[in-house]
C-alpha positions as CSV (number, residue, x, y, z in Angstrom):
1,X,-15.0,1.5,12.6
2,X,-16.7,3.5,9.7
3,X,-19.8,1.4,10.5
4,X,-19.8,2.5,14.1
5,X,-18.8,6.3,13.1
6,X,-22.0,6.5,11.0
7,X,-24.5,5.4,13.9
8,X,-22.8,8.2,15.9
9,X,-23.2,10.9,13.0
10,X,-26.6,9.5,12.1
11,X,-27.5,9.5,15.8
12,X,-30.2,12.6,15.6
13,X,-30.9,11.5,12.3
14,X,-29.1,12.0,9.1
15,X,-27.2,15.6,8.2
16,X,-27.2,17.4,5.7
17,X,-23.9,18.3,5.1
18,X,-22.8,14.7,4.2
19,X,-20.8,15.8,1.1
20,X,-18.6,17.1,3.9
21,X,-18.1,13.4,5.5
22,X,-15.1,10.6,4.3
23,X,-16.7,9.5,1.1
24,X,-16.1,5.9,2.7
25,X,-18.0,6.8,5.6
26,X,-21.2,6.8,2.8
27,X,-20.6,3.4,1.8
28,X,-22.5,2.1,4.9
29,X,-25.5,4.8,4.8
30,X,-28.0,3.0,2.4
31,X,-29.2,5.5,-0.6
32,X,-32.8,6.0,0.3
33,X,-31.1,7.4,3.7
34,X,-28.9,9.5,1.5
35,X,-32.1,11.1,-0.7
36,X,-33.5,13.2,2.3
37,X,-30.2,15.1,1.8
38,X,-28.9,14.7,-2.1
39,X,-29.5,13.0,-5.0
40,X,-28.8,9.1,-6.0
41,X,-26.5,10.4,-9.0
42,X,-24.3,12.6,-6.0
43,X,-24.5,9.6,-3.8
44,X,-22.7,6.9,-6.2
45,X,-20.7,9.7,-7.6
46,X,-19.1,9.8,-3.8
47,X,-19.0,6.2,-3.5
48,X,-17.6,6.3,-7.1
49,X,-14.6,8.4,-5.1
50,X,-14.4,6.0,-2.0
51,X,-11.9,3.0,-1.3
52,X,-14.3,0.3,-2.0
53,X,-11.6,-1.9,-0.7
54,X,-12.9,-1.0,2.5
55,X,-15.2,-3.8,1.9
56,X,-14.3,-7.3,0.7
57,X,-14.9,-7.7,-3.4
58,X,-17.4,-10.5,-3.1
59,X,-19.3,-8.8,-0.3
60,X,-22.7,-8.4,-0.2
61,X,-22.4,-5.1,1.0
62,X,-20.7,-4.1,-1.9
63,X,-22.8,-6.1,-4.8
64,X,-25.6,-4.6,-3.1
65,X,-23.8,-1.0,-3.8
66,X,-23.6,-1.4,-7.3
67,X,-26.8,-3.2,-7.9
68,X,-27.9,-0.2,-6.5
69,X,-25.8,2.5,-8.4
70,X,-26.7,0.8,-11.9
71,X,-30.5,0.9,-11.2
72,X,-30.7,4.8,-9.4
73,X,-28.4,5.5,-13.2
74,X,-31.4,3.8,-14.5
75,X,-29.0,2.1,-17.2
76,X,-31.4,-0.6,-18.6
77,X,-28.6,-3.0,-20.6
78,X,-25.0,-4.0,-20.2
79,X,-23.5,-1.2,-22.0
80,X,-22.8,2.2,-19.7
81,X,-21.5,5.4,-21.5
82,X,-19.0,7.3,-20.8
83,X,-21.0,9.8,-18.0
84,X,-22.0,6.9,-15.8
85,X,-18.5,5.7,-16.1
86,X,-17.6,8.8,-14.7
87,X,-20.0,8.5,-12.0
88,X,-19.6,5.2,-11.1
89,X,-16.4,5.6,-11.0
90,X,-14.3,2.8,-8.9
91,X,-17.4,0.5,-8.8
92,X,-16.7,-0.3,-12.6
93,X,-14.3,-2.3,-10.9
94,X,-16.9,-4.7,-9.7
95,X,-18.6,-4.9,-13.2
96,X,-19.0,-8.0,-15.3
97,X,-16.8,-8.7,-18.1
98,X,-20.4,-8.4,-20.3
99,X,-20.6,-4.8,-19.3
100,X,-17.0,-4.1,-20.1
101,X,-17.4,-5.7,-23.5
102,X,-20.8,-4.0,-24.4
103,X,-19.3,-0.6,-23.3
104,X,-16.4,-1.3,-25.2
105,X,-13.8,1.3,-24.8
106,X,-15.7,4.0,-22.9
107,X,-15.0,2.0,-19.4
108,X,-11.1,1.5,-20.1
109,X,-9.7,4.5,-18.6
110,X,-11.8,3.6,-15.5
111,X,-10.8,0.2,-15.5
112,X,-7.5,1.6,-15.3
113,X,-7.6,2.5,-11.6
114,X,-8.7,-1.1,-10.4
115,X,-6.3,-3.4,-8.5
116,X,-7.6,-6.6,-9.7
117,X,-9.5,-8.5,-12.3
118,X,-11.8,-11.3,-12.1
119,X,-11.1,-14.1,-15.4
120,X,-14.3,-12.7,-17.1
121,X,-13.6,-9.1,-17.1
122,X,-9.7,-10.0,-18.2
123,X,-11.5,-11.6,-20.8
124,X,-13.6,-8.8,-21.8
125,X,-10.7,-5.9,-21.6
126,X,-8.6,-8.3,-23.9
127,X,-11.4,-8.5,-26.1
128,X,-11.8,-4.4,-26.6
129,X,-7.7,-3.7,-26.7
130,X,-7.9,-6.3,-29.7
131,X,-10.6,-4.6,-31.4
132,X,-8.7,-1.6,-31.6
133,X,-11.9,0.2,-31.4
134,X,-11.1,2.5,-28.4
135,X,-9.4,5.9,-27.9
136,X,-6.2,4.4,-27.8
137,X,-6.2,2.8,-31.4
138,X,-5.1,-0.7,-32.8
139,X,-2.6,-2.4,-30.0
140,X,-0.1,-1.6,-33.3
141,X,-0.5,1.5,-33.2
142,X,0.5,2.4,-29.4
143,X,3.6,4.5,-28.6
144,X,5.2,4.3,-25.3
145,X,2.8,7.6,-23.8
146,X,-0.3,5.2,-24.7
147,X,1.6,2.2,-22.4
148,X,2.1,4.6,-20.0
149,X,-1.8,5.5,-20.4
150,X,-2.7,2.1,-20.1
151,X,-0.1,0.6,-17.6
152,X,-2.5,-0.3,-15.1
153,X,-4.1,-2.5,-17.8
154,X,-0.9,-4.4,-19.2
155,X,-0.9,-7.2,-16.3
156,X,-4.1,-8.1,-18.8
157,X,-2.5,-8.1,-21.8
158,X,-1.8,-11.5,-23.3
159,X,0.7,-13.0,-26.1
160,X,-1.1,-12.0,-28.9
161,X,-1.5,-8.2,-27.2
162,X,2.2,-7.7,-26.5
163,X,3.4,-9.1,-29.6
164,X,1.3,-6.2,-31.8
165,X,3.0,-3.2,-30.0
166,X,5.8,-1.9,-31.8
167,X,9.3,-2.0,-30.2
């Protein structure tokens, strides 16, 4: 349906007042079509905002999407800081567990917001709450307000997690 709305609002070409459209509505105009009216950075930062469930994880559509995000961010490495984060948005969802570790905790609160993990980014998370070397401090450290910070995480958490949070 969003598909077939954006032929009929791109009809006599594309408008520009798109900021005005359902941010998932830009998920299926390509970037380069977005340009002529904004920038790259305002296009992913609406995607960044959009239910990317609207398409299936392991689409193409939607690697294509954030191929595309990390490369107009020009990030040149695995790690992302904590502006591209922000404009990225729910695409770090899709992110490898390498980017999650080399970004160590400036991803985390984004992370947050995601549904579901693959095994390599459960890894990765698990990796950086173990460190300790986040915002929220050592796993031993945590009160119940930094559980509640984190609670979209704790599914993640394994054994050796749990077992460090005080009582």
């Amino acid at each position: 349906q969003l598909s077939c709305l954006l032929k009929m609002v791109t009809l006599h070409g594309i408008p520009e007042d798109l900021n005005s459209y359902p941010k998932d509505l830009l998920m299926f105009l390509s970037p380069s079509d977005y340009a002529a009216t904004g920038n790259c950075r305002q296009y992913f930062s609406n995607i960044g905002k959009a239910n990317l469930d609207v398409l299936p994880r392991e689409s193409p559509q939607r690697k294509q999407l954030l191929l595309e995000a990390l490369a107009c961010l020009k990030i040149p490495g695995t790690q992302i800081n904590e502006e591209n984060a922000e404009i990225l948005g729910r695409l770090v969802c899709d992110l490898r567990g390498e980017y999650i570790r080399s970004s160590g905790g400036n991803l985390l609160e984004h992370l947050i917001q995601c549904d579901s993990f693959l095994p390599d980014q459960e890894e990765a998370i698990r990796s950086i709450i173990s460190s300790g070397n986040t915002t929220f401090g050592p796993p031993a450290a945590w009160s119940a307000f930094t559980l509640r910070e984190l609670s979209g995480l704790i599914p993640v958490f394994d054994h050796s997690i749990l077992q460090e949070i005080p009582k």
